[in-house]
ROSE-4610 file (N, C-alpha, C; in Angstrom, 1 decimal, always signed):
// ROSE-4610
residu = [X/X/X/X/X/X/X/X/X/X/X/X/X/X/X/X/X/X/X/X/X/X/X/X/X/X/X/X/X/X/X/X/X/X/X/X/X/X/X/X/X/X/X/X/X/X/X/X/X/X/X/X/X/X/X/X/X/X/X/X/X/X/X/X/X/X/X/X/X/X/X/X/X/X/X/X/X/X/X/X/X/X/X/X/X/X/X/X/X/X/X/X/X/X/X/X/X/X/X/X/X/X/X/X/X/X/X/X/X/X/X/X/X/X/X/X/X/X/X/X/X/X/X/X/X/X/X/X/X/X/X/X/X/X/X/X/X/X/X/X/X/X/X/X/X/X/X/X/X/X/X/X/X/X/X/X/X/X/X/X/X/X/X/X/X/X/X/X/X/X/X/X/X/X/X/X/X/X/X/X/X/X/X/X/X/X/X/X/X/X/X/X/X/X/X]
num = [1/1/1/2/2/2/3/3/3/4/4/4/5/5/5/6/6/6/7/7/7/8/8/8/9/9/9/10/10/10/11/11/11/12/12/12/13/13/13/14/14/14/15/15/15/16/16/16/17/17/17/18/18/18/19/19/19/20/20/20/21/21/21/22/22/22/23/23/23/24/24/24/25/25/25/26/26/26/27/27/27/28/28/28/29/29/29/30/30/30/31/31/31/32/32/32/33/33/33/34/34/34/35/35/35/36/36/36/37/37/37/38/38/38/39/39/39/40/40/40/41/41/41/42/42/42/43/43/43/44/44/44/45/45/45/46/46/46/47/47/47/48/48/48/49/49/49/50/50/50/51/51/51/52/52/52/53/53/53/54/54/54/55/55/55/56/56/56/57/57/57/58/58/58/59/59/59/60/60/60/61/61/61/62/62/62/63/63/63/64/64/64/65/65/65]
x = [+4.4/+3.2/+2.0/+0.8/+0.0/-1.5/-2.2/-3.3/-4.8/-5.2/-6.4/-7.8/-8.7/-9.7/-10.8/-11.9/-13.1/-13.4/-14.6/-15.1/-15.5/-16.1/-16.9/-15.9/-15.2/-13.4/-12.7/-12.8/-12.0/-12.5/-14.1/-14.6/-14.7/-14.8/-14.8/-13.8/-12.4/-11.0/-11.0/-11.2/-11.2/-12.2/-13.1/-14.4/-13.6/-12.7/-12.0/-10.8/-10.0/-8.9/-9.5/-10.5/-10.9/-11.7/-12.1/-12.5/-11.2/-9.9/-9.2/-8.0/-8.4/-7.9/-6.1/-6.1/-4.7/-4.9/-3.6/-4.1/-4.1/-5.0/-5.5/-4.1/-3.6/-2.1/-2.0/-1.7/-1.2/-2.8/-3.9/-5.0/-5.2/-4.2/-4.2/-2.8/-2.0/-0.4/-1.1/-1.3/-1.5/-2.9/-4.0/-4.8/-3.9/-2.6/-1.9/-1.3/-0.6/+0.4/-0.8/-1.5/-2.4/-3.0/-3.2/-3.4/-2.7/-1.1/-0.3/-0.1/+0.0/+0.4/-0.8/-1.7/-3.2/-3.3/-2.9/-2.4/-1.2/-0.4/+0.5/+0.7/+0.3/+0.2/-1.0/-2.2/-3.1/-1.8/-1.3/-0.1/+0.4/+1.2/+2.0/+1.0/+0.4/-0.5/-1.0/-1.5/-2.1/-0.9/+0.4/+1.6/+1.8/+1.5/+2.3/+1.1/-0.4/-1.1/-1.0/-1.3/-0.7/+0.3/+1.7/+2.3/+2.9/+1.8/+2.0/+0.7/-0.3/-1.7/-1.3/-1.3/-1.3/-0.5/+0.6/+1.4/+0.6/-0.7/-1.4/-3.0/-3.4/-4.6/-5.2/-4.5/-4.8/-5.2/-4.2/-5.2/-5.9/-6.5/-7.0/-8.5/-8.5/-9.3/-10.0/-9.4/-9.4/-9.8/-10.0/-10.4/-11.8/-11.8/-13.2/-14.4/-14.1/-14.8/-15.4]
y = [+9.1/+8.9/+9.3/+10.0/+10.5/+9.9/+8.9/+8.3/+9.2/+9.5/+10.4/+9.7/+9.0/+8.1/+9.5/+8.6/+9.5/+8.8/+10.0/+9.5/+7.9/+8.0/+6.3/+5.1/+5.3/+4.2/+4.8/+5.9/+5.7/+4.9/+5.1/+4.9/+3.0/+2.3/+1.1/+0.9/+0.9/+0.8/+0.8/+1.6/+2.0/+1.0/+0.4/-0.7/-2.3/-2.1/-3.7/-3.9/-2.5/-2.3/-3.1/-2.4/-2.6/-3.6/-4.5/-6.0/-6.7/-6.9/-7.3/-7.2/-6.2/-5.7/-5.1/-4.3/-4.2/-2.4/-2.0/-0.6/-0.1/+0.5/+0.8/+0.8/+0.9/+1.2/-0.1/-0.9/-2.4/-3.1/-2.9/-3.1/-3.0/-1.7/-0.9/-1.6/-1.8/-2.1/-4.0/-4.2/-5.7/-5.8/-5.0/-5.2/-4.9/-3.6/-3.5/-4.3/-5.6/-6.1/-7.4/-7.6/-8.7/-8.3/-6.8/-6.6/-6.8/-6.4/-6.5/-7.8/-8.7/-10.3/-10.8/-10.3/-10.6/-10.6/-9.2/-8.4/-8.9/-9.3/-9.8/-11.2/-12.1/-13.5/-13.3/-12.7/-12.6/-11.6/-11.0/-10.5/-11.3/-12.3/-13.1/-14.4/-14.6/-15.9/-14.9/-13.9/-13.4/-13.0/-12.9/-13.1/-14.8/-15.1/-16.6/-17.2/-16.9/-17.2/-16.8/-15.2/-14.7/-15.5/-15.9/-16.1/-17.3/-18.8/-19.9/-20.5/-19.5/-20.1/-20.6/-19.7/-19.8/-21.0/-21.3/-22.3/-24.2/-23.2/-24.9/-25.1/-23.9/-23.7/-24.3/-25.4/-26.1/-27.4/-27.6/-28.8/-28.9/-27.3/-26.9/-27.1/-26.6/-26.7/-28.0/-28.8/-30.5/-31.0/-30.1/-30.9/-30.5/-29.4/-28.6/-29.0/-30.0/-30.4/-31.7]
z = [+3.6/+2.8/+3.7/+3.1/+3.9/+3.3/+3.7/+3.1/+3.5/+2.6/+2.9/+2.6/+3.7/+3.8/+3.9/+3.1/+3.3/+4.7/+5.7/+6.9/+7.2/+6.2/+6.2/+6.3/+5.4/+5.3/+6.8/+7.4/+8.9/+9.4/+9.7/+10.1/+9.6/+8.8/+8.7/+9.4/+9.4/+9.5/+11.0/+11.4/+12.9/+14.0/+13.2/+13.4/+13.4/+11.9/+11.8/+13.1/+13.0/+14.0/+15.6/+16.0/+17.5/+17.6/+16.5/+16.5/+16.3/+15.8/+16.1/+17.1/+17.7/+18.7/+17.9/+17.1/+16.3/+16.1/+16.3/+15.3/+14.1/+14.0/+12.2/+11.2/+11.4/+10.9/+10.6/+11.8/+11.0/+10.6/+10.5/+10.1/+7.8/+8.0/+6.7/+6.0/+6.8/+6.1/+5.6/+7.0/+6.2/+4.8/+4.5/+3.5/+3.0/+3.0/+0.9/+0.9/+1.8/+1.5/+1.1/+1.4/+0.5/-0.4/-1.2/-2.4/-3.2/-2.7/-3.5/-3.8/-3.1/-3.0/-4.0/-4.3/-4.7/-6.2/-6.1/-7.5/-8.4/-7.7/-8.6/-9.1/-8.1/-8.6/-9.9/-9.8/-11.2/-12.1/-11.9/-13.0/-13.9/-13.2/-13.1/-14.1/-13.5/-14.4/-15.5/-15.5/-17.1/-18.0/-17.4/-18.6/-19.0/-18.1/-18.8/-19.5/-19.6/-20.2/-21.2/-21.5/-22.8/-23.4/-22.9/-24.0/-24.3/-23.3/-23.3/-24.3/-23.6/-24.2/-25.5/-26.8/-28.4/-28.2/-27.6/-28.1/-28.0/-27.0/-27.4/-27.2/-28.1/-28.6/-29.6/-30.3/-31.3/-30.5/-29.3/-28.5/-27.4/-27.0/-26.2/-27.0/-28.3/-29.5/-29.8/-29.6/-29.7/-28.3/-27.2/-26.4/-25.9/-26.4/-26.6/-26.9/-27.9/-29.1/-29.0]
């Protein structure tokens, strides 16, 4: 896989790397792996809302009120 950053994102990247003393590479691997981790727990909760919500919207309705 070949990631193609505009100048300015090296450049940030390369800024966060040498403040943590890490190289860009594991700087970059660890933000997708908390996107993904990020990304999918909100997945995960907007399915089961979908298709738990309706089941108790009549006393969600009721507490509204």
């Amino acid at each position: 896989m070949t990631l193609r950053l505009t100048d300015e994102e090296a450049d940030a990247l390369r800024r966060q790397a040498q403040l943590e003393d890490r190289s860009m590479q594991d700087v970059a691997r660890q933000a997708i792996r908390e996107y993904v981790e990020v990304h999918s727990r909100a997945e995960l909760l907007d399915r089961v809302l979908d298709s738990e919500l309706p089941r108790y919207a009549e006393a969600l309705e009721r507490l509204g009120q």
